[in-house]
Every structure is written in C-alpha cells, then in structure tokens.
C-alpha positions in Angstrom: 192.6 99.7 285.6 194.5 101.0 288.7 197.8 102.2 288.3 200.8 101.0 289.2 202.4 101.7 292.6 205.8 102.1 293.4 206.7 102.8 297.0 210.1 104.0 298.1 212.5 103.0 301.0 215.6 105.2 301.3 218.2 106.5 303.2 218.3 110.0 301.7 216.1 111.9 304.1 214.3 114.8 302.3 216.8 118.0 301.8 218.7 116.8 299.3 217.2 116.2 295.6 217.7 112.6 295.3 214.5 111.5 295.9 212.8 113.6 293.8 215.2 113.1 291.1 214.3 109.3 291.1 211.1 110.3 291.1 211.4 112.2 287.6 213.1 109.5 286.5 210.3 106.8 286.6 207.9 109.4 285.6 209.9 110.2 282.6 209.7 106.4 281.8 206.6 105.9 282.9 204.1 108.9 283.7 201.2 106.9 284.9 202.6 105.1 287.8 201.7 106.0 291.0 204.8 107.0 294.0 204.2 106.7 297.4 207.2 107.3 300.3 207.1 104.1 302.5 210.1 106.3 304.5 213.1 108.4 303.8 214.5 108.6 307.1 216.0 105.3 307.5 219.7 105.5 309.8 221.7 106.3 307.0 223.6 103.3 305.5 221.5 100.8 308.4 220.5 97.9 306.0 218.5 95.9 309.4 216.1 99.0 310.1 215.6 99.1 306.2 214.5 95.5 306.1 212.6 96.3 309.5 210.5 98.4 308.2 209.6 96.9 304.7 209.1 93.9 306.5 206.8 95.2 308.8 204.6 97.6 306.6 205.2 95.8 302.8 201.5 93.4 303.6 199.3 96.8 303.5 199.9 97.6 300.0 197.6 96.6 297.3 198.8 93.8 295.7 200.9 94.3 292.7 203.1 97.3 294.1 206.5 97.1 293.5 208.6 98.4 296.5 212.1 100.3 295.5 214.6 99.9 298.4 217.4 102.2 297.8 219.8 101.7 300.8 222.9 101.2 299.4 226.4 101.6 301.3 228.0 99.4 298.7 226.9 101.4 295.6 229.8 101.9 292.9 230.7 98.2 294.3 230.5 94.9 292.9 227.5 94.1 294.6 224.4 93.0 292.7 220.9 94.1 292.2 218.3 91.8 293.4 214.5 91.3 292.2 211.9 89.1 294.3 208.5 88.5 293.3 205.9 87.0 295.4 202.4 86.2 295.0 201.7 90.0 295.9 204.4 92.1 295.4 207.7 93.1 293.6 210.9 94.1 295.6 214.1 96.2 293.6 216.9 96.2 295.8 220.7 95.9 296.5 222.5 92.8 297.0 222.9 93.3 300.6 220.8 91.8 303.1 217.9 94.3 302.7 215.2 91.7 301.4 216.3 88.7 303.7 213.5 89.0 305.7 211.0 89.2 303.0 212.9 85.8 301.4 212.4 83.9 304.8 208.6 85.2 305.3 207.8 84.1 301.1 210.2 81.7 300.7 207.9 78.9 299.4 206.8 81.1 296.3 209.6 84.0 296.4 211.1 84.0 292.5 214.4 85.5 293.1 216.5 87.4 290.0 219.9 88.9 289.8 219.6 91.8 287.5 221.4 92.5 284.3 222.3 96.0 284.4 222.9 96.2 281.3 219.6 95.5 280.1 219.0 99.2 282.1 219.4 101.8 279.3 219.8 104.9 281.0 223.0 107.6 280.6 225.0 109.4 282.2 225.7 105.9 284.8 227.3 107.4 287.4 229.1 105.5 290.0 227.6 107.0 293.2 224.1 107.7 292.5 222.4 104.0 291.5 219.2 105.2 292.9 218.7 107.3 289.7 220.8 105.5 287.2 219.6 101.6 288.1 217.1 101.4 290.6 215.0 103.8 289.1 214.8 102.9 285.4 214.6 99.6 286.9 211.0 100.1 288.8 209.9 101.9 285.5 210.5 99.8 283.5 209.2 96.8 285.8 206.2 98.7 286.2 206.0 99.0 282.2 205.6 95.2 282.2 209.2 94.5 281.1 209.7 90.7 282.0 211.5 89.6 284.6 213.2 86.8 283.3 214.8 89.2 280.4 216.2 91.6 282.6 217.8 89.1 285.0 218.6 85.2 285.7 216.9 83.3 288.3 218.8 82.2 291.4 218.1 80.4 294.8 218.3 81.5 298.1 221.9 80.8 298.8 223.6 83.3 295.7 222.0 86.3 298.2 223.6 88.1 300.9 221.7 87.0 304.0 220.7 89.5 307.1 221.5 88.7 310.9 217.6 88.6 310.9 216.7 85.1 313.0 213.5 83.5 312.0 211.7 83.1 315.7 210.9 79.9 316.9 207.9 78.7 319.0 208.4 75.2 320.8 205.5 74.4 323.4 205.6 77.1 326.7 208.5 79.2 324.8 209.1 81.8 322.1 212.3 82.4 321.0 213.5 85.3 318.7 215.2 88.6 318.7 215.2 92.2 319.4 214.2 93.6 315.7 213.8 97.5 316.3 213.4 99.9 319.4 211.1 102.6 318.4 211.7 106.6 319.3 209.7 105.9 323.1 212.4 102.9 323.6 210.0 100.4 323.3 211.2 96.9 322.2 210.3 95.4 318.9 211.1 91.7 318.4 210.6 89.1 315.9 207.9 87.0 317.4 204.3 87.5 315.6 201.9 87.1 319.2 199.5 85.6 316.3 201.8 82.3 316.7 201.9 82.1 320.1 198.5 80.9 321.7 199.5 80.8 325.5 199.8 84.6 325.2 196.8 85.7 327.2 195.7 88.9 328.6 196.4 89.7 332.3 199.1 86.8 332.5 202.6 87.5 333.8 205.7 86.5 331.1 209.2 85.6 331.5 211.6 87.4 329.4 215.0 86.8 329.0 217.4 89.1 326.7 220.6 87.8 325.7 223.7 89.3 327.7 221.0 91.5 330.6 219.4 88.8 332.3 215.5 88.5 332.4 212.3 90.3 333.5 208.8 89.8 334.1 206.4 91.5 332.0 202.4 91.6 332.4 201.0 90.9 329.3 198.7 93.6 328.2 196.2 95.0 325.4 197.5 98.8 325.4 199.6 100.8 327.3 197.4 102.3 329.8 196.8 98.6 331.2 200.3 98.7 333.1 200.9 100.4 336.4 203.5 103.8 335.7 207.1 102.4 335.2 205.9 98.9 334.7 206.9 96.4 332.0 204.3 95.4 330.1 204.5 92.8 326.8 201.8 93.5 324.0 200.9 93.3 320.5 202.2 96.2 318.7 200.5 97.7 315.7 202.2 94.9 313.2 201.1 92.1 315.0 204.7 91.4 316.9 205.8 91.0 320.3 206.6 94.5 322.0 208.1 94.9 325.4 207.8 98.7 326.7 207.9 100.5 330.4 205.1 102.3 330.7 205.8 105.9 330.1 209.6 105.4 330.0 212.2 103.4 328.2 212.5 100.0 328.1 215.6 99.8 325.7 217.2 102.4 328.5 216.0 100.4 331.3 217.4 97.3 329.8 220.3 98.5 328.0 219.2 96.8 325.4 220.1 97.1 321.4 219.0 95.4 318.2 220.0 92.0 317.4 219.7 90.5 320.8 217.9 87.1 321.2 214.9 87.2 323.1 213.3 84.3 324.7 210.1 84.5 326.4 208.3 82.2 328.7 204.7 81.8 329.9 204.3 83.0 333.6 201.8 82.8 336.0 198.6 84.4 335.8 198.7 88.0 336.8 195.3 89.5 338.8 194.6 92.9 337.5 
C-alpha cells in the first residue's frame, strides 16, 4: 500500500526551522507518511496567492493526499481550523479564506468540518506557532485514519470565511473573470479555464478589457514564440487558464495591472498569421 502524502503550503520560506519542525512533528506521529513541499515562499501573510497556488497545482497529486496550508496571519486568534474533503483529497487549513477556491471548484461533494482543537493532544500549545502545535498533529493524525467526524462538526459553506476569488462566468461571445496571479515575467493569470470557452481559437484576435485600464487586443496564441516582440498575446498557461503576457516584457507593467481586477474578454476577429 502507498503511503500517505502530505504536501505543505507555507509562508515560512526556508531559513528559519519552522518547516522542518512540523515536519518532525508528523513524523514523530506518524513515521511512514510521505512530505512533499507544494511551496514555502508564498508573500508572507498573502492568503489569495496561497489559495492561487493550491488551487492551481492541488489536481496533480495522487488522490488521497492531504494538503497542509499553513498561512496564518490570524494565528493566536479566534479564528478556526477548517477541514475539506473531496472525492480526491483532504485540505487542513485556517479559517481564513485560503480554501475558498477549492469550496467553489468541489462544492457539490466538498464535506466541510470545523476542527475541535481540543481533540489535538499535543504540549507545549503555544500561541504563535499553530503550524507545529495544531496543524501538524492534525495532518498526522488525519493521515493515521483518525475520523473526521470526531475531530470536528460538519458545517456548510456559509460558517467559512469566503476569498475575494470570483467564480468566472462564460455567457455566449464573452468570458468574464478576474486577474488571479501575475507570475515573476509579469504575465497575467486569470480565472477563466480556456477549456470552457470554445470560441477560443488559434490565430484569432481577442478583446480584453481590465477593470479600471481600459482594454486591449490580444492574438490568441499556442506559446510564446507565436507573437511578434512586445506583442500581446492570450494563451493557455501550464494550468489550463487564461494568460495574457507581452512577449518578452511585462504585461502587468505595461497594463498597470494588479490582482483582483475583473477581466472580461471578448471574441475578436480572425487574426492572419
């Protein structure tokens, strides 16, 4: 039987011992699961690009892995600690937004519990440092087998803390959603999976209009090298969403654009390599 994998999502970046100290954690609980680092250079305290990126990589695990989100500005707080199971996966986080997305994408067979920490047993519980004193123990002892339905109550969607994360919305020649990342080359991430929008085609010219910087028209493209130097090009990026870049510069810069804007994008006339 495989092991167990548990894959972390923090904020801690690598030079202090955190990490590694929840790591000995779950392996003193549990020595046989397997750790993997989904990323530990998330903007500290920045709950979206957390949720970004679990959103965006979670569907390549093996099923059965149990991700550990530990991005946690409220920690020491009254906030809670959230479970959600899926058909797939398992997801340990704070009440804060972070699995929003992940709701919304599962919602028809997302099981959401609100733990009880006190079902956690592990001392010294300090009051800054959840990551090893909850979430930890938590993923061990989830990975264990513990029930879910002992070591929290059920609850629906609306007893969560909810994201500024904007499902998209695809009505005949339009796609509407919103700016969801900008990568380290400045390209532009939104919400809208190209998979749902079928007018999308190769060589055709789009209409893009960001919220608050006016609009642009982008050549819709396979890969980079398919648009003309300093020319905006739309694609599919390597998750299967919407990308807007300028070829071999920054769109975000270009644009002045940031995260959260709405996006709307409309089919254009075909374009003649």
């Amino acid at each position: 039987m495989a092991k167990r994998i548990i894959a972390l999502l923090t904020d801690f970046g690598l030079k202090d011992p955190f990490v590694s100290v929840m790591k000995a954690v779950i392996l003193g609980i549990n020595p046989d699961v397997e750790l993997i680092d989904l990323s530990h250079d998330v903007r500290k305290f920045d709950i979206f690009e957390a949720a970004f990126i679990l959103y965006s990589s979670h569907k390549y695990y093996p099923n059965g892995t149990i991700f550990l989100i530990v991005v946690d500005p409220g920690v020491g707080s009254e906030r809670k600690v959230v479970v959600i199971k899926t058909r797939r996966h398992i997801f340990i986080a704070p009440d804060n937004g972070v699995l929003y997305p992940i709701i919304m994408q599962y919602q028809k067979d997302a099981i959401i519990y609100i733990v009880d920490e006190s079902k956690i047993e592990f001392t010294p519980k300090s009051r800054t440092f959840h990551g090893r004193d909850v979430f930890a123990p938590l993923a061990a002892y989830i990975s264990l087998g513990y029930p879910l339905n002992y070591l929290g109550r059920k609850v629906n969607v609306n007893s969560i803390v909810k994201l500024d994360w904007y499902a998209p919305i695809i009505e005949g020649g339009k796609a509407k959603g919103q700016i969801v990342h900008i990568d380290s080359f400045g390209n532009i991430i939104t919400s809208i999976p190209v998979k749902n929008v079928p007018w999308l085609k190769v060589g055709e010219k789009v209409l893009i209009k960001i919220e608050g910087k006016g609009e642009i028209l982008a050549k819709f493209v396979r890969t980079f090298s398919e648009g003309k130097h300093k020319e905006f090009i739309a694609l599919e990026d390597s998750f299967g969403l919407l990308e807007i870049a300028l070829r071999e510069d920054s769109a975000a810069n270009e644009l002045k654009v940031y995260r959260g804007l709405k996006v709307e994008v409309q089919r254009g006339k075909e374009y003649e390599y």
